[in-house]
Each structure stands twice: as C-alpha cells, then as structure tokens.
N, C-alpha and C positions, 0 to 999 in steps of 0.2 A: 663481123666485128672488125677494127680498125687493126686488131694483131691477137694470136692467142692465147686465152687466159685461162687461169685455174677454173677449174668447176665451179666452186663457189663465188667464186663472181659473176662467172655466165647467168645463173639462179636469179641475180635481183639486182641486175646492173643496168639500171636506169640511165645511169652518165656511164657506166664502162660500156653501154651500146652507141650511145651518146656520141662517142669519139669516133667511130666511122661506121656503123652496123650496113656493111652494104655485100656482107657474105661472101665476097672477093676473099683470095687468099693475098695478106698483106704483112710481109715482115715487119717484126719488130722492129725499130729502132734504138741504136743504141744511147747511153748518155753522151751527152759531151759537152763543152764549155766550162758554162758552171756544173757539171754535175746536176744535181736538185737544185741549186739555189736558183731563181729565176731571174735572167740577165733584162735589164733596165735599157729602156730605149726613150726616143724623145716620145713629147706626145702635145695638146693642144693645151694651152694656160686653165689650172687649175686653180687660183688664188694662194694667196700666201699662210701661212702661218706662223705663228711668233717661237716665241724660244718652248722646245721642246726636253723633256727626258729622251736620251736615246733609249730603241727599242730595246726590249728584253721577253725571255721566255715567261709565260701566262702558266695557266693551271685550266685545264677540261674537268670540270666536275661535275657528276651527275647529278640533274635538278631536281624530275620527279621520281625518285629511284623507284615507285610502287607502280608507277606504270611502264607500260610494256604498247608497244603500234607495230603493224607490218609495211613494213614500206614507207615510210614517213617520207614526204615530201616537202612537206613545208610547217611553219607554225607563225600566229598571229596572233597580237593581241587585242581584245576586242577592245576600241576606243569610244567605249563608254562608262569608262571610270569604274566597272564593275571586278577588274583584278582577274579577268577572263582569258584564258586561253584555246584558241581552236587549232586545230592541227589536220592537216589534210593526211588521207593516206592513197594512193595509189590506185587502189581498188575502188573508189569513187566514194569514198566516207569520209565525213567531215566529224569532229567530235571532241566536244566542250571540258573545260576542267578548269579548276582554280588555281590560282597561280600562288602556291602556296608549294612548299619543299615538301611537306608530309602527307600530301594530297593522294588519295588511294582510291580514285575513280575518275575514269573519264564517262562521258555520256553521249549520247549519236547528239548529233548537232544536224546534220541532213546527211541523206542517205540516197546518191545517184549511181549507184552503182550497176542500177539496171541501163543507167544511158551511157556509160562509160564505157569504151573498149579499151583494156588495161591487157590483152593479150601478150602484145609485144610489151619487150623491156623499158622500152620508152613513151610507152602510150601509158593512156592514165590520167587520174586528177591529178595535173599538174601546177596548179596555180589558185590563191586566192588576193583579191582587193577589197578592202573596204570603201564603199561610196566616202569620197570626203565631210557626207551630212549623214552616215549611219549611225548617231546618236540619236539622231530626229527620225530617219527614215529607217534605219534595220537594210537599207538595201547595199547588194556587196555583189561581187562579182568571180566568176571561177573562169579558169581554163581548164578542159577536158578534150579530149580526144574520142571519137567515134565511129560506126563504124559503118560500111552498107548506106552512102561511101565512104571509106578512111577520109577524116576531116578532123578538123581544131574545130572545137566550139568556145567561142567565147558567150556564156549567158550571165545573166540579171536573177536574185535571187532576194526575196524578202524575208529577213525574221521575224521571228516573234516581239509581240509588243516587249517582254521581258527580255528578249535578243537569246533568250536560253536551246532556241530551236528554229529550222526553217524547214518547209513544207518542201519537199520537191516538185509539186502543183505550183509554186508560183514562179516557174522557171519562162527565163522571157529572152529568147535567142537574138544574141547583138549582132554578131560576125559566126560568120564557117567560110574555113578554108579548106578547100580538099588538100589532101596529102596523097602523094604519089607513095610513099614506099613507108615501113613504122618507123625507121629512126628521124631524128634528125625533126624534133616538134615544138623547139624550143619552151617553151608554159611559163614561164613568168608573166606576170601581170604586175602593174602598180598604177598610182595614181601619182604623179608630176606636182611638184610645186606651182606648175601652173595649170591645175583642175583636170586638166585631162589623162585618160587613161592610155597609158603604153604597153604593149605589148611584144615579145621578144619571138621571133621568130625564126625556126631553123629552115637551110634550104631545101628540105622535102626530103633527105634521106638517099639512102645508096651512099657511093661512095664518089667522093669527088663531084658532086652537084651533077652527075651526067644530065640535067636538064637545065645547067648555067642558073636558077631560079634568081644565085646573090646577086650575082650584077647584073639582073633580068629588070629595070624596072616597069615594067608593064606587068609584074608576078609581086604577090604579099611575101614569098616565099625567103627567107636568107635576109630578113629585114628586120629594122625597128620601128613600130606601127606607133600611131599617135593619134586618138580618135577622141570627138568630144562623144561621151554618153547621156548629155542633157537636153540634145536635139537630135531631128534628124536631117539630113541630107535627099534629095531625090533619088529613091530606087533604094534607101538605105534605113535599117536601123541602129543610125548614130549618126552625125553632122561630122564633114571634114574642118576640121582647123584650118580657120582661112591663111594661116599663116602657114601652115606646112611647104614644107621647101618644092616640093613639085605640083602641088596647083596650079590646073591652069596651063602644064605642059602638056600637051601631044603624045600620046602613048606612054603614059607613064602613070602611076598607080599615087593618088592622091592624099592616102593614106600615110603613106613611106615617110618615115622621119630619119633614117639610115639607112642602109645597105652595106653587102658583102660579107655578110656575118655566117656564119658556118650552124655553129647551134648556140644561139645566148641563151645558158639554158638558166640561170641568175644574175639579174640586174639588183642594182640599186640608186635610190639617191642619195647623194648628202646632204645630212638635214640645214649645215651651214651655208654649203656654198650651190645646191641647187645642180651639184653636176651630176651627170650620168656614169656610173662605172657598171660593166660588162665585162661578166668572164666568160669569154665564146671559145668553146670547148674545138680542139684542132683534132686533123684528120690521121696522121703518120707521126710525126716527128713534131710538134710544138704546140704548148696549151697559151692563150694569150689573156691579159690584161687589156678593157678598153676602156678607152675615157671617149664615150658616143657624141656627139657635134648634129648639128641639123646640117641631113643633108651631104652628108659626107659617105664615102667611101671608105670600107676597110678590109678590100682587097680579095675576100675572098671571091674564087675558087683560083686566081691566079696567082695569090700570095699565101701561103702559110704561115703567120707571124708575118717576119721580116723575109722569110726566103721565098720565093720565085718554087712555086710547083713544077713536078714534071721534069726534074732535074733542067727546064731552062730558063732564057734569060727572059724578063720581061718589064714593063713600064711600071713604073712607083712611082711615077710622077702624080698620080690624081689620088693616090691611097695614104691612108691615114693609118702609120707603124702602132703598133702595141705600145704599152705603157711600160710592159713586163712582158715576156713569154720563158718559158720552160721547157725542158725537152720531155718527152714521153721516158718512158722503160721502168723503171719502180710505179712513176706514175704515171694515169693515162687517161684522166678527163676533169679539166678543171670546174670547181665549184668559187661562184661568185659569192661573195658575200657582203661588206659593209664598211662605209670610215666609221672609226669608233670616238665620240663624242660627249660619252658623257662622264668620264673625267674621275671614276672609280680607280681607274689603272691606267696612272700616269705613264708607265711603259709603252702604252699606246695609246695614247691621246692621240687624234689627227689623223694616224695611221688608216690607211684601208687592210682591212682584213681578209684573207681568201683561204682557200684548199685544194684539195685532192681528194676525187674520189677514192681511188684507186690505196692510194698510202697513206690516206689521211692525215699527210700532213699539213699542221697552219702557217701561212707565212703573215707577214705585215709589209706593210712599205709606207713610205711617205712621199711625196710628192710635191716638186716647192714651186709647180707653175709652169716648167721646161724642162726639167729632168725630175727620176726617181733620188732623193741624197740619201733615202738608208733604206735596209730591206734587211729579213735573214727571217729563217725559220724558229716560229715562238712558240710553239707545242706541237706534237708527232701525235694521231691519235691513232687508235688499236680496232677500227672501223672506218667504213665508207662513209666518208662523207657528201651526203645528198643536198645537202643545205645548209644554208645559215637561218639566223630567227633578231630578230631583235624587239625587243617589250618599248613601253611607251616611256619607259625612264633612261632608257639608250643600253641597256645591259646586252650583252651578245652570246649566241650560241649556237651551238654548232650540232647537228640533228645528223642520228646515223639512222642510215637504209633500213638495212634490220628488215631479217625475213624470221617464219617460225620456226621454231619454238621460242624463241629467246624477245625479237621483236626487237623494236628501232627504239634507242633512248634518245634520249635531249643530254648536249651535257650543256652547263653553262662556263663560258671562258670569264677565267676570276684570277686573282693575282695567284702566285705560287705558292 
C-alpha cells in the first residue's frame, strides 16, 4: 500500500491500493498547504463560461435506498430511453434496475465473473461503455482484468434485442494488456465526442513505475489510449486513429493519446465543451486534477503533481501541471468524476465535480481557460467513494464501495 491503513479499508480498497499497492514500507505523509482543500495550478484552455452562482455545499442522498451491491464500481444509464440503470460490480457482475427511487430489485444483466480476476483490491470489473449506436446495436464495451497472465481486457459485448440481458458467449476480445504487478490498472472506458473509444491506463503497479511503463512510449502502460472500435488495423482488433499523436513514429505505441499518468483510475468528458478531465490517483504525497491534451506529457514517474519525485530536482519543461492537486493523510486516492451541466443546482453549474476515496469528501472547482477562479469542499461523505455516475438528464452521483453485509449504495448529489 502507498502508507498504512485501518483494516477496513485494506478489506475493499479498490483506490486505497490504487495510491501505491507496491507493499514497500512507505510513510505517511503529512498535510500541508491547504490542508484538504486542493491547491489550484495552471493548466491548458478549457473555454469560457458566463456568469455563474458561486459554489455552495450540495446534499448526498440516498437514491435506490432498497438496494444494496458489493463493490460497486460504476453505474450507467442505458441510452435507450428505457429509464434503465446498470451498475458494474467488482466481482465481474453487471446488473439491471429501474431508475425509479422505490425500485426494490435489481437483476444480473451479465455475469463474467468466471473471466474476471478480482483477487487483488484493484483487479476486477472495472469499466463499462456504451457503443455510441447501442440503441440499434445493444453492443457496449467492459474493462476487466485477468489472470494466467495478469492482463486488462478490453472486450465487446451484445445485449438483448429488449437490452434487459447480455450473454457472456458473445464476448468478443478488442485489446489485452499484460500487467506486471495487481495495482495500478487504471479501468475506465468511455467513448469521445469524437466516436472513438478511450481508455485509462495505470503504469502497471508497484510502486514508483520500477518499469518507467508512463514515460515508456513504446509501453500502453501509464497512458491514455484512443482507439477506433469500428475497424481494424493490421495485426489488430481495432484500427488506430489516423490522427493519433504518435503515428508513424519510431518506437512508440500508436495507440497513445497521453502519457505519464500514474493510475487514471476516472476520466470524463464534458458534454459542452468536449474536454478531457482525469483524476490520476498519486503515489506518497499528492492526488491530482488533469485536464488530458493529445499527446502531451504529465510527468509522471518524475513529477508527483507539481513536485520533482525522489526528493530531487528535475525538468518540467515538456510536462503538463495539474489543474488541482491535494496532499494525502485524511485522504489517499483521488476519485474523478464530472463538469455538472444540467442546471438543477445552480451552485454548481459548470463546476467539475470530484472526491476521495479514502474521506469521501466532494469538492467542485471551476475553471475559466487558465486558471482554477473558485473551489472548496460541497459535501463530506460517511463512505468510500469509488465513483461518480451521471444519468442521461445530467443528474450526479456519487457511488460507495461497499463490501458485506451492508453493501455499496448510490447516493444522488441534490441541492441541501
């Protein structure tokens, strides 16, 4: 682990292995700066936005209070107007339910859990995407982890004509990565405003990348991947985007849309302006904020945030700073989340929204293009936060870990 922790966090710490599982002995760190609040740095033009409410504290409320998950890693809303939600859980189960508050069942949706190595705290079903035509098609996409070799699978996956169920027979394998050690496996998936599928990748685990993997570009490892799923490439099942920033170079990995990333263990887009935000969870001392660029650098294994690893000095000239970082010690593995958009809770209009596993708490920030102009902490929650979620009307929520007996809820973030 990155530093050590109570018992029950070792139990079902997906992101608290997340922050450095490389079973070194590794002091804590203590706070310092801001304390919790997460200090603001430059970062690459994000667009503008108009006159806002300043931020204010929200409300976590419980959504489906009748159900009850182990491990919740994610949840999604199925984009076919059916009011559907699926929720991944860890142990390689996916499973359906209505998205309705009084909702008092869920139901297996697909069931991989025989292909799944969910051993380690960070392995596991980690990821789902919807194809951008799974209205018409049903087909969608997962990241899991396996094992005999330890690898990332990225597969293909069909539903049912009704979208109520998927076969685990029509599993159809895009990408495998081996994995050198369990932590460090990044599992977010999405699909890009521009059709293609991204993928978030950690640098393979241990501690301090001992295989350089992020700034390795000839390695998928410590990267953000960007593949088209509608064709394939030679020797490949998927086509590289002709536009990807290293095409066409000399030892280097064609795939790569970033680098130097630690563990992005949640990305997102914004649905306005099409950017990239990334919460790539740090090793000792700092959780960071990214806003991802093609082709860009962000520094890790030689940067932590903003500081120079290894107590020395080193080049920042090709690396691209955080948006935000935060020190470790209450907390210790940051959870990405979402700009919030859809204008229920004008308190955070605009705002990107993120966490902590570890202290679950939410913070917000704004962003006007060149700097952060407001931030502060908008709800404190009483669980591990493993995710965010957000439905097809822009609603936000915040999903805890949750092991048994009690199990991982959803709450939804709503005004006070």
């Amino acid at each position: 682990m990155r530093h050590s922790v109570p018992a029950i966090f070792a139990v079902a710490a997906i992101l608290l292995a997340a922050c450095g599982s490389d079973g070194a002995s590794e002091p804590a760190p203590t706070l310092s700066g801001g304390g919790n609040t997460p200090a603001a740095t430059s970062a690459p033009s994000s667009g503008t936005a108009g006159p806002q409410q300043p931020l204010a504290r929200v409300a976590l409320q419980p959504a489906f209070p009748a159900l009850s998950f182990v491990r919740l890693t994610g949840m999604y809303e199925l984009p076919d107007g059916s009011n559907r939600f699926l929720v991944t859980e860890q142990r390689g189960v996916i499973s359906i339910f209505d998205n309705r508050p009084d909702v008092q069942r869920a139901s297996v949706f697909l069931d991989i859990s025989d292909h799944v190595n969910s051993q380690g705290n960070e392995e596991g079903l980690l990821g789902l995407a919807f194809a951008p035509d799974f209205d018409r098609s049903g087909v969608f996409y997962v990241d899991y982890t396996a094992q005999n070799p330890r690898r990332t699978v990225i597969a293909r996956f069909t539903a049912s004509a009704d979208h109520s169920r998927a076969a685990a027979s029509s599993q159809s394998v895009i990408l495998e990565i081996n994995q050198p050690f369990a932590n460090h496996n990044g599992g977010q998936i999405a699909f890009g405003p521009d059709g293609y599928l991204y993928i978030g990748m950690g640098d393979g685990g241990s501690g301090n990348d001992p295989q350089n993997n992020a700034q390795n570009l000839n390695a998928l490892l410590g990267k953000m991947l960007r593949i088209d799923v509608n064709g394939t490439s030679p020797g490949l099942n998927y086509r590289i985007p002709p536009d990807n920033p290293f095409v066409g170079r000399q030892g280097t990995r064609a795939e790569i849309w970033a680098y130097g990333l630690r563990n992005p263990w949640r990305f997102s887009f914004d649905s306005n302006t099409g950017d990239l935000w990334v919460g790539d969870v740090g090793q000792n001392a700092f959780e960071e904020i990214d806003l991802v660029r093609k082709g860009q650098n962000y520094g890790w294994n030689r940067i932590e945030a903003e500081t120079c690893t290894g107590g020395r000095t080193c080049d920042k000239s090709d690396t691209i700073l955080p948006v935000v970082s935060y020190p470790t010690g209450s907390n210790c593995s940051v959870t990405g989340g979402f700009v919030y958009r859809a204008g229920r809770i004008p308190a955070i209009q605009g705002a990107f929204v993120y966490g902590d596993y570890c202290s679950g708490k939410v913070w917000a920030l704004r962003y006007d293009g060149t700097r952060v102009s407001e931030q502060m902490e908008i709800a404190d929650g009483d669980f591990r936060i493993s995710s965010f979620a957000i439905d097809l009307a822009g609603n936000l929520y915040a999903l805890a870990h949750g092991e048994a007996p009690n199990g991982a809820g959803i709450y939804r973030i709503g005004a006070p």
